[in-house]
C-alpha positions as CSV (number, residue, x, y, z in Angstrom):
1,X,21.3,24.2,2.6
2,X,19.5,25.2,-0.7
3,X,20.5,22.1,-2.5
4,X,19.5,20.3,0.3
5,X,16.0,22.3,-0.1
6,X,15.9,21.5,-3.8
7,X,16.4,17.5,-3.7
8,X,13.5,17.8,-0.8
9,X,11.2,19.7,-3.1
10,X,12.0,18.5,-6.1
11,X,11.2,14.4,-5.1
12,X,8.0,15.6,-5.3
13,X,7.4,19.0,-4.1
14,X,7.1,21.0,-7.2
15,X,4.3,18.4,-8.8
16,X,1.1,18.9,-6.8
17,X,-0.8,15.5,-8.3
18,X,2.0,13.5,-8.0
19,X,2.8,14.5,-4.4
20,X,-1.4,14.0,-4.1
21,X,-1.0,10.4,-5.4
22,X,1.8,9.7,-3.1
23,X,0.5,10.5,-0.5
24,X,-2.9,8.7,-1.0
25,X,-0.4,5.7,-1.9
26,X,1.5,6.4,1.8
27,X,-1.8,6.6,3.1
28,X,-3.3,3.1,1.9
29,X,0.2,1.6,2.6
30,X,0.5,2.9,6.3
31,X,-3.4,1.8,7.0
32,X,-3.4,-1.8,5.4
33,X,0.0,-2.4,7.1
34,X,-1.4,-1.4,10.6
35,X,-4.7,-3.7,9.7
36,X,-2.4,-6.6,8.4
37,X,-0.5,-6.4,11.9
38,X,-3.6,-6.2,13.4
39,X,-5.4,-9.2,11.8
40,X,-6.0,-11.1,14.3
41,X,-7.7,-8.4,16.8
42,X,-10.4,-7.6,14.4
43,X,-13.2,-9.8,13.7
44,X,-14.0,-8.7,10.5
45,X,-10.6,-9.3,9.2
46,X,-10.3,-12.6,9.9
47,X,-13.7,-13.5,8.7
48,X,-15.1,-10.9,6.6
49,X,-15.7,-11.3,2.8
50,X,-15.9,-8.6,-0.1
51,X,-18.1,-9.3,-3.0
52,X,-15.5,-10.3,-6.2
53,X,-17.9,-8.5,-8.7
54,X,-16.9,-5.1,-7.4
55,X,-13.2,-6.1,-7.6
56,X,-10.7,-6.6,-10.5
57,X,-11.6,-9.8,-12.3
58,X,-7.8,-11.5,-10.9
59,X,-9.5,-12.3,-7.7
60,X,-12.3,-14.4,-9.0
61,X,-9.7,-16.2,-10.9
62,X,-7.5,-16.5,-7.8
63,X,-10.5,-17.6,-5.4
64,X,-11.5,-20.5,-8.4
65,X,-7.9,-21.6,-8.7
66,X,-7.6,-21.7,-4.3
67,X,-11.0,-23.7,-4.4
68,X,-9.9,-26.0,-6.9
69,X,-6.5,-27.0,-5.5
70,X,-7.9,-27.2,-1.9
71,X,-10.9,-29.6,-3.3
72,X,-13.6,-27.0,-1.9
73,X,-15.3,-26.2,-5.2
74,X,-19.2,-27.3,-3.6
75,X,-18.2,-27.3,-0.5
76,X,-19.0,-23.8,0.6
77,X,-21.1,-22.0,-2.8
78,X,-22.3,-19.3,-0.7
79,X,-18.5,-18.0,-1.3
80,X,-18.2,-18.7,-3.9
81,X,-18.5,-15.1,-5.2
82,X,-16.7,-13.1,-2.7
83,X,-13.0,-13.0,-1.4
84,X,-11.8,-12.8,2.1
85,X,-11.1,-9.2,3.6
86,X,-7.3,-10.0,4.0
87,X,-6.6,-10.8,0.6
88,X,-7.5,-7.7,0.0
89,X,-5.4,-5.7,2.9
90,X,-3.0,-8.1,1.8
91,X,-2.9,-6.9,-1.6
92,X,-3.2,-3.5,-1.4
93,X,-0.2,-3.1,1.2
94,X,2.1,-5.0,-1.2
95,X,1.2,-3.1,-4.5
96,X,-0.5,-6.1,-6.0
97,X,-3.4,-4.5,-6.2
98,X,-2.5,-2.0,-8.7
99,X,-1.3,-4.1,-11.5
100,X,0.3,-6.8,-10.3
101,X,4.8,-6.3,-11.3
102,X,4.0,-3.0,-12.1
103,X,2.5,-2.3,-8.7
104,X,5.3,-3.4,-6.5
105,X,7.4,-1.1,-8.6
106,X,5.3,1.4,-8.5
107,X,5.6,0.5,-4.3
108,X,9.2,0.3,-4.8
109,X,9.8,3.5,-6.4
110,X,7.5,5.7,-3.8
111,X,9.5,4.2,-1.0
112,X,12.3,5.1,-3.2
113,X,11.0,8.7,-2.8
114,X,9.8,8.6,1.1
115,X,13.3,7.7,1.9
116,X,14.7,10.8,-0.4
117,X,12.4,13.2,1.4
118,X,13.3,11.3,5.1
119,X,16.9,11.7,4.8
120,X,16.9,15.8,3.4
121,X,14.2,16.4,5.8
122,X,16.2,15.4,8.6
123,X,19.6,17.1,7.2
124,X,17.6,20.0,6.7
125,X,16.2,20.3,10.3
126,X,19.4,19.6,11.9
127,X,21.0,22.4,9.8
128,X,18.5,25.4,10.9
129,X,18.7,24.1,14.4
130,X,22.7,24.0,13.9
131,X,22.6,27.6,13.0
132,X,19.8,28.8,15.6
133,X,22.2,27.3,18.1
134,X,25.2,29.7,16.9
């Protein structure tokens, strides 16, 4: 039972920021995933718009390139500045957001960790039940 304590305190127990980050990470993931299941209840999903100037420069480039190979480059220049709402729920659920490779990793890694604490957490509750029981 106390290594079983150690593995679940150790994946990130013990460091306080980390285990703050993760969880802000778990927290982003779990919202955007409901929103991106979601999409099609909510009105401002489907055709709300964020303003590109307040976002990492990528998604200008990626609304130019997306304009330009759909032949809308005058079409529509009133959004021409500002990217649709999903892209961004979109983005931020699969770790492209932060960084691109080094986000999904990032993604990879902390679901790495949420399985870790899962698995002791369970093996850890059924163990103090176990011995309440006897």
């Amino acid at each position: 039972m106390r290594n079983w304590r150690k593995v679940h305190m150790f994946s990130l127990g013990y460091f306080k920021v980390v285990s703050l980050i993760s969880s802000t990470l778990l927290l982003i993931i779990g919202v955007t995933g409901i929103l991106y299941n979601h999409h099609h209840d909510f009105r401002f999903l489907r055709e709300g718009r964020v303003p590109a100037k307040i976002l990492p420069g990528k998604y200008q480039e990626r609304l130019d390139r997306t304009r330009e190979s759909q032949g809308l480059g005058d079409l529509f220049p009133e959004e021409a500045h500002s990217v649709p709402v999903m892209w961004l729920v979109i983005d931020l659920h699969n770790g492209e957001f932060f960084g691109g490779f080094w986000g999904r990793i990032l993604y990879d890694i902390l679901g790495g960790v949420l399985i870790i604490l899962s698995v002791t957490g369970i093996v850890m509750y059924f163990r103090i039940r176990k011995r309440k029981i006897l």
